[in-house]
mmCIF file as gemmi writes it, N, C-alpha and C atoms, coordinates in Angstrom:
data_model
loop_
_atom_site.group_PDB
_atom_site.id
_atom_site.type_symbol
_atom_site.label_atom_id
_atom_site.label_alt_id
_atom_site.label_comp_id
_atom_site.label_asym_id
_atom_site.label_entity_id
_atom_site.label_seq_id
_atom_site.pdbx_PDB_ins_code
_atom_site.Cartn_x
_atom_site.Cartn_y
_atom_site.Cartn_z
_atom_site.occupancy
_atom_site.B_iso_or_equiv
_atom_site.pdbx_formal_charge
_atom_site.auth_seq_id
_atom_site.auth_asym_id
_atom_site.pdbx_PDB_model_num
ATOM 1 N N . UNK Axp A 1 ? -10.317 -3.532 22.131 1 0 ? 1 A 1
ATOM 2 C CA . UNK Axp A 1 ? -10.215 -3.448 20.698 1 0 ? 1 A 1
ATOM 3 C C . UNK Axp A 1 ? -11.23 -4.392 20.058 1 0 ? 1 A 1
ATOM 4 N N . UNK Axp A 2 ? -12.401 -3.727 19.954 1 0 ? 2 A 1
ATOM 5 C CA . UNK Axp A 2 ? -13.351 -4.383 19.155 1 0 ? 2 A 1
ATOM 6 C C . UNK Axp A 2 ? -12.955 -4.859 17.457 1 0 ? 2 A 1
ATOM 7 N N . UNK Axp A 3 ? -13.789 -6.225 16.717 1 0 ? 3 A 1
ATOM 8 C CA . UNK Axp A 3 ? -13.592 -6.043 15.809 1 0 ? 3 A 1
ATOM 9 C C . UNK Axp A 3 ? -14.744 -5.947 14.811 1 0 ? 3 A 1
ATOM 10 N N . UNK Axp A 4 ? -14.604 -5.299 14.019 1 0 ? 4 A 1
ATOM 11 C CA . UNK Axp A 4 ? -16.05 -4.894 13.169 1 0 ? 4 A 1
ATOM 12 C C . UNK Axp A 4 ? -16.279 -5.485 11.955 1 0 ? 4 A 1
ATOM 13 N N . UNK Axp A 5 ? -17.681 -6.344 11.699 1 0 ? 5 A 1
ATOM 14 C CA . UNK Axp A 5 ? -17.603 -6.365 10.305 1 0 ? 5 A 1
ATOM 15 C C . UNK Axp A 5 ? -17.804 -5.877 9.307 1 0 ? 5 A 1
ATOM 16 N N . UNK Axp A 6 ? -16.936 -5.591 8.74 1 0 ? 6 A 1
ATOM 17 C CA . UNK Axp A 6 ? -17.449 -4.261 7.153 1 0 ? 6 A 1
ATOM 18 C C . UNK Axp A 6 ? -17.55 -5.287 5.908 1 0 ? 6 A 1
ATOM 19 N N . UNK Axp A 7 ? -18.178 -4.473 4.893 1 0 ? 7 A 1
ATOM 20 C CA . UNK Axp A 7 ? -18.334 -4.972 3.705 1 0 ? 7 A 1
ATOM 21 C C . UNK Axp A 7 ? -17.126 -3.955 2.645 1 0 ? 7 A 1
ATOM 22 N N . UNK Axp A 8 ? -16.433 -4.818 1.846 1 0 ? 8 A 1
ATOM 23 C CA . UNK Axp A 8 ? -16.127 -3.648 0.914 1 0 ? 8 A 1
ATOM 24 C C . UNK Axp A 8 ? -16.109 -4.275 -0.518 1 0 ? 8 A 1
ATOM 25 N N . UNK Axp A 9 ? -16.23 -3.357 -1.52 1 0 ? 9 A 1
ATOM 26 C CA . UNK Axp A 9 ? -16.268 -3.947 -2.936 1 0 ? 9 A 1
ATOM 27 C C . UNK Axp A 9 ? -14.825 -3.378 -3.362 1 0 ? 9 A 1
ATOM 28 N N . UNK Axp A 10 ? -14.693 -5.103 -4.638 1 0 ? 10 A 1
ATOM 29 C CA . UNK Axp A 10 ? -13.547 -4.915 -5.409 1 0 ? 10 A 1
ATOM 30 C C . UNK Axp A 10 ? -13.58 -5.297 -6.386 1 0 ? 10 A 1
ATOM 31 N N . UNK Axp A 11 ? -13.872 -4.723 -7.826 1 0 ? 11 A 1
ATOM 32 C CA . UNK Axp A 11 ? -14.038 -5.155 -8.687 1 0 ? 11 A 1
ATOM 33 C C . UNK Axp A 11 ? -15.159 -5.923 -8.971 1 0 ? 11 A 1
ATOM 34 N N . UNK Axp A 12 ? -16.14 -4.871 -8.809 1 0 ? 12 A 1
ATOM 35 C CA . UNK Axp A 12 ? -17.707 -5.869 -8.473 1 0 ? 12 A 1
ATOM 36 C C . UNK Axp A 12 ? -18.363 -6.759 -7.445 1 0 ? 12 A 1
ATOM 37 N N . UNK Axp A 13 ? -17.194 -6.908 -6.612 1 0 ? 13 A 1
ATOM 38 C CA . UNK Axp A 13 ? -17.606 -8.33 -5.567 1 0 ? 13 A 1
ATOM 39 C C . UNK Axp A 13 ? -17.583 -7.429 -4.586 1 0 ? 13 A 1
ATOM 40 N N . UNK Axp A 14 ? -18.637 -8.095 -3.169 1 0 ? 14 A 1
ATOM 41 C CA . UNK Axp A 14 ? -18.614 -7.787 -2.584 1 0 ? 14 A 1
ATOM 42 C C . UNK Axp A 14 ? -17.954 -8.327 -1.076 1 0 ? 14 A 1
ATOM 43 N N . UNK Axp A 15 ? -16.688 -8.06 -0.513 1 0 ? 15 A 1
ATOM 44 C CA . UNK Axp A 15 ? -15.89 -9.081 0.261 1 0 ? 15 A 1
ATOM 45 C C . UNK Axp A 15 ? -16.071 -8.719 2.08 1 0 ? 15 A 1
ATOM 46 N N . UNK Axp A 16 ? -16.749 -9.452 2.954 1 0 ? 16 A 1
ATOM 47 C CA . UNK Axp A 16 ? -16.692 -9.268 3.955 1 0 ? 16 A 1
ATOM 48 C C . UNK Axp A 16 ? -15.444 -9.233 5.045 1 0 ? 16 A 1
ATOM 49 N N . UNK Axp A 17 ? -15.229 -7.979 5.706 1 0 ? 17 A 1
ATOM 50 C CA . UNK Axp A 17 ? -14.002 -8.106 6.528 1 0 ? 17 A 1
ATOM 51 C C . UNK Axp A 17 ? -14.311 -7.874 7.163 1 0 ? 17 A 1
ATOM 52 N N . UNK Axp A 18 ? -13.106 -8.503 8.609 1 0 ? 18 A 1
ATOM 53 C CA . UNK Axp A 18 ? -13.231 -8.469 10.414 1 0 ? 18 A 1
ATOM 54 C C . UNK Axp A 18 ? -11.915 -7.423 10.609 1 0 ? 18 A 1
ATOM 55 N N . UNK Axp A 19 ? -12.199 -6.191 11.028 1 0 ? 19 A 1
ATOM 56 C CA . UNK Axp A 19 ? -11.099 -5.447 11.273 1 0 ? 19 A 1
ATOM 57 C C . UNK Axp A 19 ? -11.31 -4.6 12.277 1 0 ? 19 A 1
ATOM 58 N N . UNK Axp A 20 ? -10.336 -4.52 13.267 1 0 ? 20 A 1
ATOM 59 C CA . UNK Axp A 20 ? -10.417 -3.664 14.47 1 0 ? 20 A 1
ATOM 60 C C . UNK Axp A 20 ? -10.948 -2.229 13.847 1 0 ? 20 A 1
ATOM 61 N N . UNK Axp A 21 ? -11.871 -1.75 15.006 1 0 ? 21 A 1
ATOM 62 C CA . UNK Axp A 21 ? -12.917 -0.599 14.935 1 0 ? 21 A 1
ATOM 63 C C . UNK Axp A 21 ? -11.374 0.876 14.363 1 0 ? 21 A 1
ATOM 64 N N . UNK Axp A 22 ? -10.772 1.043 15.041 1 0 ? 22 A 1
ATOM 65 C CA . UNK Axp A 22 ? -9.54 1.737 14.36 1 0 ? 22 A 1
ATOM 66 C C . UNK Axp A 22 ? -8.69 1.999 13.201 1 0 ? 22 A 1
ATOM 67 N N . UNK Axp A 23 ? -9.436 0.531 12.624 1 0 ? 23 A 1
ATOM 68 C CA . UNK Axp A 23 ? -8.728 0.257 11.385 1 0 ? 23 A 1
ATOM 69 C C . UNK Axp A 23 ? -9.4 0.56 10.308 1 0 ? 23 A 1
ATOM 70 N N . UNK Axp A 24 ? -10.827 0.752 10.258 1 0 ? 24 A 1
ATOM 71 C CA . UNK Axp A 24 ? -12.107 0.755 9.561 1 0 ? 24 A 1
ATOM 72 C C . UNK Axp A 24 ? -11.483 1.565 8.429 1 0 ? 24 A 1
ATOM 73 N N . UNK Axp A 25 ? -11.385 2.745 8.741 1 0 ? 25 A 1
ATOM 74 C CA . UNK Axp A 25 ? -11.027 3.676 7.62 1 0 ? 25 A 1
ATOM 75 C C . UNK Axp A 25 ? -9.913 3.267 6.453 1 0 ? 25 A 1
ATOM 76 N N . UNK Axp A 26 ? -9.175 2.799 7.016 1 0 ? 26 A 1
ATOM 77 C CA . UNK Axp A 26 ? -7.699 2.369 6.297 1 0 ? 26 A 1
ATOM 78 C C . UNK Axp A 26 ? -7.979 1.142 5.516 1 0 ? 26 A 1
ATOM 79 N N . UNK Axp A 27 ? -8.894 0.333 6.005 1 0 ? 27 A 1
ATOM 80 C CA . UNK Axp A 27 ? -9.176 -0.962 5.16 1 0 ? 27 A 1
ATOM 81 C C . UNK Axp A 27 ? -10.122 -0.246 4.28 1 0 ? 27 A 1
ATOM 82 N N . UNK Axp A 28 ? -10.785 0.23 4.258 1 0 ? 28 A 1
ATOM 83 C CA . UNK Axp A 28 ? -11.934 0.872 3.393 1 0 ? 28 A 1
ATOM 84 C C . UNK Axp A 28 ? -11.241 1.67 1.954 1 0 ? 28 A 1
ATOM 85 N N . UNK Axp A 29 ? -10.357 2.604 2.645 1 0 ? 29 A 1
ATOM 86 C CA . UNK Axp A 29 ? -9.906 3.43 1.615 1 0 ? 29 A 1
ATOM 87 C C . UNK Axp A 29 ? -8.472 2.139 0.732 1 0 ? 29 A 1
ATOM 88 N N . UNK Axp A 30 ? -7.803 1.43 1.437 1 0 ? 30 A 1
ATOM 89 C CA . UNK Axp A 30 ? -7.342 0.516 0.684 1 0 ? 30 A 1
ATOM 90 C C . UNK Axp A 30 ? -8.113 0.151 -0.24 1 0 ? 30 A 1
ATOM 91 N N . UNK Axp A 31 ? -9.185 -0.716 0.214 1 0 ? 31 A 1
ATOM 92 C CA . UNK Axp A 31 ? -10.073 -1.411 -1.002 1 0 ? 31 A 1
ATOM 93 C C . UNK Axp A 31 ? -10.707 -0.61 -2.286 1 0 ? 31 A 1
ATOM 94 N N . UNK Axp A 32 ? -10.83 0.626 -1.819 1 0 ? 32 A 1
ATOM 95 C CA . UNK Axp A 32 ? -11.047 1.648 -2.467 1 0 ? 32 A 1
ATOM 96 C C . UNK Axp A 32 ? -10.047 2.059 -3.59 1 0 ? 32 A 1
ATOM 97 N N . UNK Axp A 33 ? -8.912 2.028 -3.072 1 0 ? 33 A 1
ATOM 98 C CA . UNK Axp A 33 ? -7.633 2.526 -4.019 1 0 ? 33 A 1
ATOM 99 C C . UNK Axp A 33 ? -7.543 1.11 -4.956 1 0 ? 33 A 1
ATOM 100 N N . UNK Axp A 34 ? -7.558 0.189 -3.952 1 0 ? 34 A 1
ATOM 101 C CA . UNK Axp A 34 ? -7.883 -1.237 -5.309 1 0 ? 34 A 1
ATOM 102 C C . UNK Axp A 34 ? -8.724 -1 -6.496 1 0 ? 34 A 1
ATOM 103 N N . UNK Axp A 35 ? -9.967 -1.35 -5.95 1 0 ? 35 A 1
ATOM 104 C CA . UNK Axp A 35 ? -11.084 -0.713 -6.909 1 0 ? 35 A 1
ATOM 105 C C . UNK Axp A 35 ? -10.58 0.367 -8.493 1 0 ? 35 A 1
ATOM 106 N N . UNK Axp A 36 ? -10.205 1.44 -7.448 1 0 ? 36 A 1
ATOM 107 C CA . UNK Axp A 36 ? -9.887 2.383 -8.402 1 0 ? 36 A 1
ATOM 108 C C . UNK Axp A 36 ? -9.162 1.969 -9.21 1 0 ? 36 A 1
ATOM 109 N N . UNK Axp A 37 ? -8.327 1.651 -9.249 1 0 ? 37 A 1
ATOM 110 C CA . UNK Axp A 37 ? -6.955 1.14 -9.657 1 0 ? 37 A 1
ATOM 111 C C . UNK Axp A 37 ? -7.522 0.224 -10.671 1 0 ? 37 A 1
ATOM 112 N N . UNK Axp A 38 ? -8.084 -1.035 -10.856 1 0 ? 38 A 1
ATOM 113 C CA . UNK Axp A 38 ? -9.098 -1.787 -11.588 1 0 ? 38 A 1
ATOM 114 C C . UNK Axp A 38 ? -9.474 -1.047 -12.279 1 0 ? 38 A 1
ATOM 115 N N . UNK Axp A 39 ? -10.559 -0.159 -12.014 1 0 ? 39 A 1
ATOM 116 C CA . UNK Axp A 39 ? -11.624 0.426 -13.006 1 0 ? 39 A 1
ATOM 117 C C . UNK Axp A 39 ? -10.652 1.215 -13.609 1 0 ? 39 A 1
ATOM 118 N N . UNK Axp A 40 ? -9.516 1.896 -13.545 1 0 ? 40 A 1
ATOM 119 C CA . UNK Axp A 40 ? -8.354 2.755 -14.609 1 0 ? 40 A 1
ATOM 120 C C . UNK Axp A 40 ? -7.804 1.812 -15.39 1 0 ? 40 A 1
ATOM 121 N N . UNK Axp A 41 ? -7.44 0.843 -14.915 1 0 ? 41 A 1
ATOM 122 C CA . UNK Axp A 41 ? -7 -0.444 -15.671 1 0 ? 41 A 1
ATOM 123 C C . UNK Axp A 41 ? -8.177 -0.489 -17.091 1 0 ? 41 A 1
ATOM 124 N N . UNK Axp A 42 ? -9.098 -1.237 -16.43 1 0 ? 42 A 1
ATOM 125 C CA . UNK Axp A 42 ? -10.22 -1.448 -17.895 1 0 ? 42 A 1
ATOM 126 C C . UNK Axp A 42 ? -10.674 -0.294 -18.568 1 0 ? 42 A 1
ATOM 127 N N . UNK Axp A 43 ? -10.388 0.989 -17.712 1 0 ? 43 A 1
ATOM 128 C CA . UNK Axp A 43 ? -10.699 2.101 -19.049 1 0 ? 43 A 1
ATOM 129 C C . UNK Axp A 43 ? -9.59 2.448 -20.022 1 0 ? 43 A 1
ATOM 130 N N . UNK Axp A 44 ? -7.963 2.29 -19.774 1 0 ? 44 A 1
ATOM 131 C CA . UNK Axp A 44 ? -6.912 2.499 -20.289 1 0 ? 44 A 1
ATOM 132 C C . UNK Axp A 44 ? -6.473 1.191 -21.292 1 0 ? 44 A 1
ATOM 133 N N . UNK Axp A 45 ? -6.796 0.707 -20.875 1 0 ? 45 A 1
ATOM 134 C CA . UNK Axp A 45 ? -6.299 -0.526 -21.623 1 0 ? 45 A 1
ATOM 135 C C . UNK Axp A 45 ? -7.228 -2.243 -21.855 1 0 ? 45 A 1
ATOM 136 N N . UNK Axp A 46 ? -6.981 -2.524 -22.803 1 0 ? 46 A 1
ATOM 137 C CA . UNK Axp A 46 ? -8.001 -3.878 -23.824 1 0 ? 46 A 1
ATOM 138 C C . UNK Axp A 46 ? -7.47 -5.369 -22.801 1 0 ? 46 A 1
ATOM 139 N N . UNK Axp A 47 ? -8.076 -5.107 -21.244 1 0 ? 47 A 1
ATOM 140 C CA . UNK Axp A 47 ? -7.828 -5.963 -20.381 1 0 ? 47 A 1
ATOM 141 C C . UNK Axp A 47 ? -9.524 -6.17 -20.093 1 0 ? 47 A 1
ATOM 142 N N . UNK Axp A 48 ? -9.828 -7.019 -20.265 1 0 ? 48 A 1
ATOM 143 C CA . UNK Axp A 48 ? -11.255 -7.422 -19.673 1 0 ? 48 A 1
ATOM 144 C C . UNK Axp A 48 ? -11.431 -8.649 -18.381 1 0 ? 48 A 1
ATOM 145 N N . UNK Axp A 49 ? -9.958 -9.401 -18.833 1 0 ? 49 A 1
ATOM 146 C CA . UNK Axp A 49 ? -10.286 -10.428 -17.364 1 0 ? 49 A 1
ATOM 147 C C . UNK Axp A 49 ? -9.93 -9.852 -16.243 1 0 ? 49 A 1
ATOM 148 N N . UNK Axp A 50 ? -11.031 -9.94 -14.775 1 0 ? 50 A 1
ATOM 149 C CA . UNK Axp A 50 ? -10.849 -9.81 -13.84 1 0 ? 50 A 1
ATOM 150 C C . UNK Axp A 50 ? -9.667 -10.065 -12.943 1 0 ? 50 A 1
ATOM 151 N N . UNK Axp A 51 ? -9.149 -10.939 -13.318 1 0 ? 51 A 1
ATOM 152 C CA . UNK Axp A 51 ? -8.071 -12.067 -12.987 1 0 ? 51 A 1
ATOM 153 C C . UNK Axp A 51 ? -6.747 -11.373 -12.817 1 0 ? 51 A 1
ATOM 154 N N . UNK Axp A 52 ? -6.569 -10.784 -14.366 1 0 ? 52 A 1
ATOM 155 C CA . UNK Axp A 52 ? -5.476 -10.338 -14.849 1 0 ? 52 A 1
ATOM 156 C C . UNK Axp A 52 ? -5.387 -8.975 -14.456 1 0 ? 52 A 1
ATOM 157 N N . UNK Axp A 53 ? -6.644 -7.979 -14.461 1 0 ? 53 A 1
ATOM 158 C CA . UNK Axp A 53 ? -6.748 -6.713 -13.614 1 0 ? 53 A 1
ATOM 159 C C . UNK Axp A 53 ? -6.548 -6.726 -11.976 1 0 ? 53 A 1
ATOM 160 N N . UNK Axp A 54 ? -6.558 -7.679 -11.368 1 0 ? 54 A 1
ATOM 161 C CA . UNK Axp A 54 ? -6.055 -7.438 -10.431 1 0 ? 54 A 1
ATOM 162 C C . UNK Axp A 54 ? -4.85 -7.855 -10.179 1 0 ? 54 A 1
ATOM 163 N N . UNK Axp A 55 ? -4.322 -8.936 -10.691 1 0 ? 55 A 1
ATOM 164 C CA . UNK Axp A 55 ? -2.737 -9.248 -11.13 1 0 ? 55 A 1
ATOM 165 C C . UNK Axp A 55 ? -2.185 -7.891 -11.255 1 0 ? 55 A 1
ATOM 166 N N . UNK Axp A 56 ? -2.757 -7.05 -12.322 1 0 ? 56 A 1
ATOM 167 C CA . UNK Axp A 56 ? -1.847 -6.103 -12.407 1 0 ? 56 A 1
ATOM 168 C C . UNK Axp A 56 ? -2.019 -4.901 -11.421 1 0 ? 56 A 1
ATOM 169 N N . UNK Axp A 57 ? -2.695 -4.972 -10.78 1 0 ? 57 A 1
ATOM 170 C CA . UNK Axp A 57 ? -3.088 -4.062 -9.478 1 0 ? 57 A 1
ATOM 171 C C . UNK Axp A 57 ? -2.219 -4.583 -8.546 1 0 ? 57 A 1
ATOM 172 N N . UNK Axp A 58 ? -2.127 -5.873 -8.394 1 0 ? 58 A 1
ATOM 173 C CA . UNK Axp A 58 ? -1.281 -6.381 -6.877 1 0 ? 58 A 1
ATOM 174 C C . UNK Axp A 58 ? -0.249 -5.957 -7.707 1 0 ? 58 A 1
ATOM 175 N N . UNK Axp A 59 ? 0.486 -6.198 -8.812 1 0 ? 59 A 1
ATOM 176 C CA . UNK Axp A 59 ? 1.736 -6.075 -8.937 1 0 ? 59 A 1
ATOM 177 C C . UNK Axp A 59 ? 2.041 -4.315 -9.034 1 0 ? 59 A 1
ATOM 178 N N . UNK Axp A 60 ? 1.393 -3.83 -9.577 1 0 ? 60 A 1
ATOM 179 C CA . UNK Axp A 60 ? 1.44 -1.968 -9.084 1 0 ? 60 A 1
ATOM 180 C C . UNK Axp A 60 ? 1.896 -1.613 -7.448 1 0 ? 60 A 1
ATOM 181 N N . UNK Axp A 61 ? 0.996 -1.96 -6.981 1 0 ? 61 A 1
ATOM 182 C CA . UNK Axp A 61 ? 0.917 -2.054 -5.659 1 0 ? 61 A 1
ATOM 183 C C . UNK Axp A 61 ? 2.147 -2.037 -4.905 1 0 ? 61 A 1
ATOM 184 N N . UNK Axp A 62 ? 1.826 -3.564 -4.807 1 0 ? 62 A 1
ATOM 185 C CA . UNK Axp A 62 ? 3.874 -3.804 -4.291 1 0 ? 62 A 1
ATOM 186 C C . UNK Axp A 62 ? 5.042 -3.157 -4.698 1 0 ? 62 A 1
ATOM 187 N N . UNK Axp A 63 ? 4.896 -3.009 -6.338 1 0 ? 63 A 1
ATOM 188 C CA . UNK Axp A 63 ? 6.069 -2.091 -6.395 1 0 ? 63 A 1
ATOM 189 C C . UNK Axp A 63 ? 5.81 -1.026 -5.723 1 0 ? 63 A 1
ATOM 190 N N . UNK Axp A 64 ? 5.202 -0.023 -6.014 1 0 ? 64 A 1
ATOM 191 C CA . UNK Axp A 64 ? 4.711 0.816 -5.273 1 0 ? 64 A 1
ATOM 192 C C . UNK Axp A 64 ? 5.748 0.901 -3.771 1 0 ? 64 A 1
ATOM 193 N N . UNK Axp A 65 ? 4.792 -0.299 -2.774 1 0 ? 65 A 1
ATOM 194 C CA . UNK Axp A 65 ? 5.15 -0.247 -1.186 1 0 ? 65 A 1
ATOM 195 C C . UNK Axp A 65 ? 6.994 -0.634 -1.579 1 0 ? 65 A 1
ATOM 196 N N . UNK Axp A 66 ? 6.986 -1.64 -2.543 1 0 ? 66 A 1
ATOM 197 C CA . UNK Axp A 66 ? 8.795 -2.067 -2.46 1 0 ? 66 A 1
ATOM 198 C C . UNK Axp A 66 ? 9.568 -0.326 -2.364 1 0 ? 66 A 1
ATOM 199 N N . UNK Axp A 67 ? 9.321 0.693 -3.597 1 0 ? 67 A 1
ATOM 200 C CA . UNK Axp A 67 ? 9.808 1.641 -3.651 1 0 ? 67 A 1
ATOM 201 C C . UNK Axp A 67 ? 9.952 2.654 -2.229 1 0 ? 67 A 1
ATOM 202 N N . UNK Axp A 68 ? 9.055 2.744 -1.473 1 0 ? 68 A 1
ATOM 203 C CA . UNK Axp A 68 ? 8.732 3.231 -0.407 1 0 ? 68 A 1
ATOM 204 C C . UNK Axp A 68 ? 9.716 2.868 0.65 1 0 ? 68 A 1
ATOM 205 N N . UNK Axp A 69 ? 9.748 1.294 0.525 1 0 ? 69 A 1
ATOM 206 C CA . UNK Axp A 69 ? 10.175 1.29 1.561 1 0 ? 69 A 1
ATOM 207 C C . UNK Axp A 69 ? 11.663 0.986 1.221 1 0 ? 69 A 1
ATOM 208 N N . UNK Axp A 70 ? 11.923 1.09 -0.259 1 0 ? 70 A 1
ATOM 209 C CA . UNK Axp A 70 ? 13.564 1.201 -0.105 1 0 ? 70 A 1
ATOM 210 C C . UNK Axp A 70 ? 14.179 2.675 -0.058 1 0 ? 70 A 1
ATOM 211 N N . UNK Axp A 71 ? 13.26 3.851 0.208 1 0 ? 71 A 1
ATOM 212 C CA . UNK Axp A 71 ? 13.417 5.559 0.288 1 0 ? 71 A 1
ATOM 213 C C . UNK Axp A 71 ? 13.747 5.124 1.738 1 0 ? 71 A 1
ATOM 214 N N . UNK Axp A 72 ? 12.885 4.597 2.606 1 0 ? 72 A 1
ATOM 215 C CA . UNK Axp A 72 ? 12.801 4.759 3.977 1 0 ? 72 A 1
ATOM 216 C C . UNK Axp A 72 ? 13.905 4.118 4.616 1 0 ? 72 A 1
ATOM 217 N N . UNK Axp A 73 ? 14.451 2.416 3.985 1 0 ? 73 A 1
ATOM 218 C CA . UNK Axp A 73 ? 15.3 1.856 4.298 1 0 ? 73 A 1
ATOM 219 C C . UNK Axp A 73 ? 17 3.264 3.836 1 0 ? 73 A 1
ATOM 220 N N . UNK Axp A 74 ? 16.681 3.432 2.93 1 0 ? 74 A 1
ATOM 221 C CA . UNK Axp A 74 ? 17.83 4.785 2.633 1 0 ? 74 A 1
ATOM 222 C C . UNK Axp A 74 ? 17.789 6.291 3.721 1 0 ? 74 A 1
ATOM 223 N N . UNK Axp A 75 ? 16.771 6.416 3.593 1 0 ? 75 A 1
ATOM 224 C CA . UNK Axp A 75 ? 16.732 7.925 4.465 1 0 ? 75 A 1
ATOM 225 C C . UNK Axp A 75 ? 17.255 7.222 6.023 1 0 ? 75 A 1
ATOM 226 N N . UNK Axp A 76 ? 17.156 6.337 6.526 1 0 ? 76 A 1
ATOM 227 C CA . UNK Axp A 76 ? 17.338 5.707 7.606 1 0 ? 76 A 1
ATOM 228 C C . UNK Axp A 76 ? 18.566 5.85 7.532 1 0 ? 76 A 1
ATOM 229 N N . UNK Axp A 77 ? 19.084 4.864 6.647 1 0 ? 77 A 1
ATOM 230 C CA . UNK Axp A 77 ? 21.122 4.988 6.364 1 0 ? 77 A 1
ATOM 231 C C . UNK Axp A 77 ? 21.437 6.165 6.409 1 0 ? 77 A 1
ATOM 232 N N . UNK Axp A 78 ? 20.621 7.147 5.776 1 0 ? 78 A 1
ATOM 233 C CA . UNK Axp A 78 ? 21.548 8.454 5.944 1 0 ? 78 A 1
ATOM 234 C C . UNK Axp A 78 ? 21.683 9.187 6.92 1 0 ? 78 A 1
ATOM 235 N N . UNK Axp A 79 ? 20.461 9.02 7.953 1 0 ? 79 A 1
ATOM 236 C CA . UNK Axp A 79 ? 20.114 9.323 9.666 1 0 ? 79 A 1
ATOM 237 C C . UNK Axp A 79 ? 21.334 8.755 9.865 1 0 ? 79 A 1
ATOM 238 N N . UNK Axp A 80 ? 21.839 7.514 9.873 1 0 ? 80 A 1
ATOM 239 C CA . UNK Axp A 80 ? 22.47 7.32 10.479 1 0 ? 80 A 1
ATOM 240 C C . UNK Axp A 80 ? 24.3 7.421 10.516 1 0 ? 80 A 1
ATOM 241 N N . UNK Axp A 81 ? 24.29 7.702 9.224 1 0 ? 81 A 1
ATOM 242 C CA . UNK Axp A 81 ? 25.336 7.949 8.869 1 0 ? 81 A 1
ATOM 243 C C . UNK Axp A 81 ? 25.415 9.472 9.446 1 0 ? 81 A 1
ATOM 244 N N . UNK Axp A 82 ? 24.711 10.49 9.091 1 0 ? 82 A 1
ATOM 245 C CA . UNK Axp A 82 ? 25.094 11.73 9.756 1 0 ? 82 A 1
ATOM 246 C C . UNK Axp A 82 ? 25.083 11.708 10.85 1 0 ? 82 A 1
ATOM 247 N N . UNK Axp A 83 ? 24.52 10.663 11.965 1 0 ? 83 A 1
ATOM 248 C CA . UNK Axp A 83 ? 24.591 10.632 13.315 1 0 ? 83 A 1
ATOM 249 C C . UNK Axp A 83 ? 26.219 10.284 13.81 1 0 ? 83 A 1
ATOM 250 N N . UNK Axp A 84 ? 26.624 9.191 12.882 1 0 ? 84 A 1
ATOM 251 C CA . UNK Axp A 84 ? 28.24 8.734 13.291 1 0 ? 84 A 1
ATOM 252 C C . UNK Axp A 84 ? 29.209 9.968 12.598 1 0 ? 84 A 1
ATOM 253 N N . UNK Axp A 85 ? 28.892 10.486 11.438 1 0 ? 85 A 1
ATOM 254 C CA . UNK Axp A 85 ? 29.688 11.071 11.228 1 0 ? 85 A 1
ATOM 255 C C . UNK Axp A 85 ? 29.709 12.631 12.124 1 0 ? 85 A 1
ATOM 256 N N . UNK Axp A 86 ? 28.494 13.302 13.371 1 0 ? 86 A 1
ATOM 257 C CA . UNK Axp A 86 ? 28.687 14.371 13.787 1 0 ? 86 A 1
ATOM 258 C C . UNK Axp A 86 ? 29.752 13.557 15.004 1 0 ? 86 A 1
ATOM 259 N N . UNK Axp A 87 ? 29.36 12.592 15.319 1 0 ? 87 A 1
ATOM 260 C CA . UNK Axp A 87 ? 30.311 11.897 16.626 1 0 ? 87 A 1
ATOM 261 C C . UNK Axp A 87 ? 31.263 11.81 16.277 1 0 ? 87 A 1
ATOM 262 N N . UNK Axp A 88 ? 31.899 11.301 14.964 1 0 ? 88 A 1
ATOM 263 C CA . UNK Axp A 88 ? 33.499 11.418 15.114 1 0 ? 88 A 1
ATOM 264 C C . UNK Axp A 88 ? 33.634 12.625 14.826 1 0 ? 88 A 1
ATOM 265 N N . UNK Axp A 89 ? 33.064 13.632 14.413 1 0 ? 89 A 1
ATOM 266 C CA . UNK Axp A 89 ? 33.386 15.384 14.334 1 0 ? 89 A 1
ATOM 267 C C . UNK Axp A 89 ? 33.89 16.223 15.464 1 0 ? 89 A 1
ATOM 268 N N . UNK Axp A 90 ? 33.102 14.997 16.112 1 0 ? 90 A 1
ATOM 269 C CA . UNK Axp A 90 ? 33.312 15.507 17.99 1 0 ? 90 A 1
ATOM 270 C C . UNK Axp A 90 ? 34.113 15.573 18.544 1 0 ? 90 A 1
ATOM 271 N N . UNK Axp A 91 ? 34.874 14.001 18.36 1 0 ? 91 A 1
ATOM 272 C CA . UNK Axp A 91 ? 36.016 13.446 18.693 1 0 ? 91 A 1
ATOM 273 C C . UNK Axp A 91 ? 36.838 14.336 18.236 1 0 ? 91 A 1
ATOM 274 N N . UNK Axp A 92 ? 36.953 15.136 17.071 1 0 ? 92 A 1
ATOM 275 C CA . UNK Axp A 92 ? 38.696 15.252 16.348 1 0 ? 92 A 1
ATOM 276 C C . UNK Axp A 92 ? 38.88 16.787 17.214 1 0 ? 92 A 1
């Protein structure tokens, strides 16, 4: 598992990363969805600091992954609940 150095831009800058050769794509298109995310920011709305555009990008973000992963933490419960409930179905 090699690791590669890429360049990616965010919000004008340009940030060097070390990421396994496998990973290339996924870090890329992340930084990418950052980016994007920024530049919709300053076209939608009277935000000009950098600072604060990505503040509000990380905080998108996370909610974002929080929501996700409280579907997944749920769909899980419900796997598992229909798993106990075909077993005691079994039983009766």
């Amino acid at each position: 598992m090699s690791e590669l150095s890429i360049k990616v831009t965010i919000a004008g800058r340009i940030y060097p990363i070390m990421a396994k050769a496998e990973e290339e794509e996924i870090v890329r298109s992340a930084a990418k969805s950052v980016d994007d995310n920024i530049k919709h920011l300053q076209e939608n709305y009277a935000v000009k600091d950098k600072q604060d555009l990505l503040a509000m990008t990380a905080l998108q973000m996370a909610k974002k992954l929080h929501e996700q992963d409280t579907k997944h933490s749920e769909s899980v419960d419900t796997d598992e609940l229909d798993a106990i409930e075909k077993l005691i179905d079994s039983m009766l």
